[in-house]
N, C-alpha and C positions, 0 to 999 in steps of 0.2 A: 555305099561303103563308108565315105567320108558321113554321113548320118546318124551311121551306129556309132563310130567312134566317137562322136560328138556327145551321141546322148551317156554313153558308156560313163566317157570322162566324167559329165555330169553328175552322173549317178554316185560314182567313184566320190569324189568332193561333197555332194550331199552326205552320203555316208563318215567321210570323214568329220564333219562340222558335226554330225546327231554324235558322234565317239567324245567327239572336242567337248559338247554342251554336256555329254552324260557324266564326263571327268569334270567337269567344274562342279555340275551339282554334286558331285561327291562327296568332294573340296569342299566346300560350303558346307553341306550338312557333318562334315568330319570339326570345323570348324567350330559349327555350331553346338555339337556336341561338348568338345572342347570348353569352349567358353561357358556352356554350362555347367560342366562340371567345375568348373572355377568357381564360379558363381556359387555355388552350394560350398562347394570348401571355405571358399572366403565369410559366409555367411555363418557356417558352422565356427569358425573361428573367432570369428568376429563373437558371438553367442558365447563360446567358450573363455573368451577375454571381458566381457560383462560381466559373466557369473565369477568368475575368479578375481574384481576388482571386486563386487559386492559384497561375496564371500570375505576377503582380507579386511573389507571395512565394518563389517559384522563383528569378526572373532576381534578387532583392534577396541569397539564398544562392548564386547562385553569383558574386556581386560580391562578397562579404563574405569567401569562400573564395578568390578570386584576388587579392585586397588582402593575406588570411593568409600567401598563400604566399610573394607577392615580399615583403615586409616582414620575413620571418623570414629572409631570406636578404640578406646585406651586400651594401648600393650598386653596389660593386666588380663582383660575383658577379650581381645581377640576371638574369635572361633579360629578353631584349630579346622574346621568344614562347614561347607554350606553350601546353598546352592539358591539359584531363582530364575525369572524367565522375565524375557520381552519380547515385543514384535517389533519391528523397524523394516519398513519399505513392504515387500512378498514376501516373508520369511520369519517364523519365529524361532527364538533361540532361548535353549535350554542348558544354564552356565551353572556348573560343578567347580569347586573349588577345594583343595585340601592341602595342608600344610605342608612343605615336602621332606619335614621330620618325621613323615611318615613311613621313609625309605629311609635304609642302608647309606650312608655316604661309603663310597669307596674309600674316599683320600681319607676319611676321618675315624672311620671305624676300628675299634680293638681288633686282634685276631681271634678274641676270643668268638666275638660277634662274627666275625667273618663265617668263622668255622663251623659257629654255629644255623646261623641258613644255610651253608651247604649241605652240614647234615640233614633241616630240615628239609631240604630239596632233594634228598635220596642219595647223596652221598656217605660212605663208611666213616668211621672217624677218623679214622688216619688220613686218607686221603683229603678231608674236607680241612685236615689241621694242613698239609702238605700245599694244598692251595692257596689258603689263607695264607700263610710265609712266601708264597709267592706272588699274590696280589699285595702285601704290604712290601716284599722287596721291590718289585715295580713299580713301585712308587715311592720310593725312599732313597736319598739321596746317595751314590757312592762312595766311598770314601778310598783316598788310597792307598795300596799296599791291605785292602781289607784279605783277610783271611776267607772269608765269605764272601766272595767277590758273587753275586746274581751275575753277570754277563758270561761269566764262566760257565753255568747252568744251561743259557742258551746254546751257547755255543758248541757244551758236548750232546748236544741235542740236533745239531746239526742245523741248527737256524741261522738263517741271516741279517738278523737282528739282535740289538740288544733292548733290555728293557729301558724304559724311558730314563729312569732315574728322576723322577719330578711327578707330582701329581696327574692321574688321570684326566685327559679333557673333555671325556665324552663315556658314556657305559659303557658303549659300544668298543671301547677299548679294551675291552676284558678281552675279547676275541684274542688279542696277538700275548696274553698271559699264561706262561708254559704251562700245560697240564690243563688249563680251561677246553674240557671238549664243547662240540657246538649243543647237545645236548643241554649240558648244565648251566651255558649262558642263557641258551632257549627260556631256562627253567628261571632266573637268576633276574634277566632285564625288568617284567614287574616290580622286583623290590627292591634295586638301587638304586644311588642319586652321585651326581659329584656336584650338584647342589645346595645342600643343604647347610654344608658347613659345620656340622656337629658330628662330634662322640656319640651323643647321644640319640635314641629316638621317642617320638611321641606314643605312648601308648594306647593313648585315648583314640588316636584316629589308626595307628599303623594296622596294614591285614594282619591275621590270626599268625601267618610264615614270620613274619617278621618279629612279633611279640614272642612266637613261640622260641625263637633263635637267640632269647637275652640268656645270658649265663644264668645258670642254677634253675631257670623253668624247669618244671615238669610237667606229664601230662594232664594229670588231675591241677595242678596248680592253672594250668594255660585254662583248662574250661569253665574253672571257678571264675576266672579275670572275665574271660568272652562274656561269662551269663550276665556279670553285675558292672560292664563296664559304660555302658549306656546312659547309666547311672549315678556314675561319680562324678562329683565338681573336679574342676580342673584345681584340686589342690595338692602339693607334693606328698604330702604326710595320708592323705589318702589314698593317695593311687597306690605309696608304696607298699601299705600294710592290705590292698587286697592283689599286691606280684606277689606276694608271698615269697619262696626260696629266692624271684628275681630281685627284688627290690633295692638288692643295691647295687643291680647293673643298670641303673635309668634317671637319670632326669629331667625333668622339663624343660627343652629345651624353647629359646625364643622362636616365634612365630614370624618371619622377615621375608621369606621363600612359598611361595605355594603355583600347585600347580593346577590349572587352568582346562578345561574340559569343557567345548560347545558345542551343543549340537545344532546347526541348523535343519528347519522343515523349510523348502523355498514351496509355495502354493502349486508351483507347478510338480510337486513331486520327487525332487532331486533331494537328498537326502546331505550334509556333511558333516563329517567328525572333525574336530582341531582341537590342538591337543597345546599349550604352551605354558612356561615356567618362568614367574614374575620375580622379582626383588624388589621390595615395597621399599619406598624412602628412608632413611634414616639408617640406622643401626642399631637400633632396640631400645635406646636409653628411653628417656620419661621425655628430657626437651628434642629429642628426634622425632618422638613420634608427635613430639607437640609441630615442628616441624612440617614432618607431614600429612599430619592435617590443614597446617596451613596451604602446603603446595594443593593439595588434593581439592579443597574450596576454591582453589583461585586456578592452576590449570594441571587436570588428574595427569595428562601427560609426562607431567614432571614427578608424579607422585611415586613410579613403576618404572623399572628397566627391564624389557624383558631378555632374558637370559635362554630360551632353548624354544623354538615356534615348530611345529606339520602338521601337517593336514592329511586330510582321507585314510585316516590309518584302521586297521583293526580291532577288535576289540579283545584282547589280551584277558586271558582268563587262568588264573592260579593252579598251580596242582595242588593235587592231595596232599596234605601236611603227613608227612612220616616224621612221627612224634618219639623217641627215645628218651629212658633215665637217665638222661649224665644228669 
């Protein structure tokens, strides 16, 4: 009897120690799993923190080489566009550049211009005029005891805000401007700037929406510009005798702002869009730009401040122009 019980107990204990060793290798492989997947995450991050230092040193060279180029060439002479390519490191990049008198400024713009791309963006006239008074009131400074008070406007609207009263900091600020649906900013972000700085825009480079939006265009007038504008020198006296009815809503405004478009290929495949908006040195005169040329020879750095930088974005594609006779 004492026998059985001996070997039983035995048994019992074996059994437990094969349960004990089965639980640790578990443990172990639970671990080991663990650790591996660590391992690949860290790895992937790590991968992910290279390409995105590359990447920022990429689009920082081809800023720094589009600031060299227009800065070495006199004010006068500028390109209003251009473009060119390098390789550097796994990666070729393809650098677009255009003025950003090519856009709308919000802060800067008539209402007539306002009014006018809204109509061309599918807006009626009323409304497109009803908008335009309320992006130039949100951005115009209050005054007191005004009769036309704009925060009154919000307010029987049921909002909880007031308009800024101070320049736009961002397009994206149209969004909180009464009456702006999200449709029409959809339609609206390709052609503005609070960049640029100007009344004015460039003809020579601005899309068809934009050119078409100058007071007094028409439709026949806008396709005669499109067909022969390729072709004009950048001289005021020309440009403005082929706007025809526009011609005295425009002019040349200085070249100081542009913005910046690169495409990287990296060898392995990986594709990126960056998108950024420069302000070249100086401030337009003759000894600025003498200026900076000089910063731009000795260190491009100092030549550019960039003013608006993203990455990986979209590629934003215009609507159809709805062309009307006013």
């Amino acid at each position: 009897m004492n026998g059985h019980l001996r070997q039983a107990a035995r048994s019992s204990e074996a059994g437990f120690v094969i349960v004990a060793v089965l639980w640790i290798l578990m443990a172990l492989a639970a671990l080991a799993m663990i650790f591996s997947v660590y391992l690949a995450n860290s790895a992937r991050a790590l991968g992910a923190t290279d390409i995105s230092i590359e990447r920022d040193a990429l689009v920082s060279a081809s800023l720094e080489l589009t600031a060299y180029r227009l800065l070495l060439v006199d004010e006068k002479e500028r390109p209003s566009q251009g473009s060119f390519s390098f390789r550097m490191d796994d990666a070729d990049a393809l650098v677009t550049f255009t003025s950003e008198a090519a856009r709308v400024d919000l802060n800067q713009a008539p209402k007539e211009m306002l009014a006018g791309l809204f109509q061309v963006l599918g807006l009626e006239q009323a409304t497109a005029d009803e908008l335009a008074d309320r992006v130039i009131g949100w951005r115009t400074k209050s005054k007191p005891n005004d009769a036309n008070d704009e925060s009154a406007l919000y307010l029987a609207r049921g909002l909880n805000y007031a308009p800024r009263s101070a320049p736009f900091v961002h397009v994206n600020e149209l969004s909180l401007v009464l009456g702006a649906t999200p449709t029409i900013i959809e339609r609206m972000l390709p052609f503005v700037t609070v960049f640029s700085k100007s009344a004015d825009i460039d003809p020579l480079v601005a899309p068809a929406e934009v050119v078409a939006a100058l007071p007094g265009m028409t439709p026949q007038a806008l396709n005669d510009f499109l067909k022969q504008r390729s072709s004009l020198p950048r001289d005021p006296k020309a440009i403005a005798a082929a706007l025809g009815p526009a011609k005295a809503a425009t002019t040349l405004p200085e070249n100081k702002t542009y913005r910046v478009q690169t495409m990287l290929r990296f060898d392995k495949g990986r594709r990126v869009v960056s998108e950024a908006v420069i302000l070249l040195a100086g401030g337009g005169s003759k000894t600025d730009t003498t200026k900076g040329q000089a910063a731009a020879k000795q260190n491009v750095k100092g030549a550019y401040s960039t003013l608006f930088w993203r990455d990986d974005y979209g590629e934003i594609v215009g609507r159809p122009l709805r062309r009307s006779n006013r």
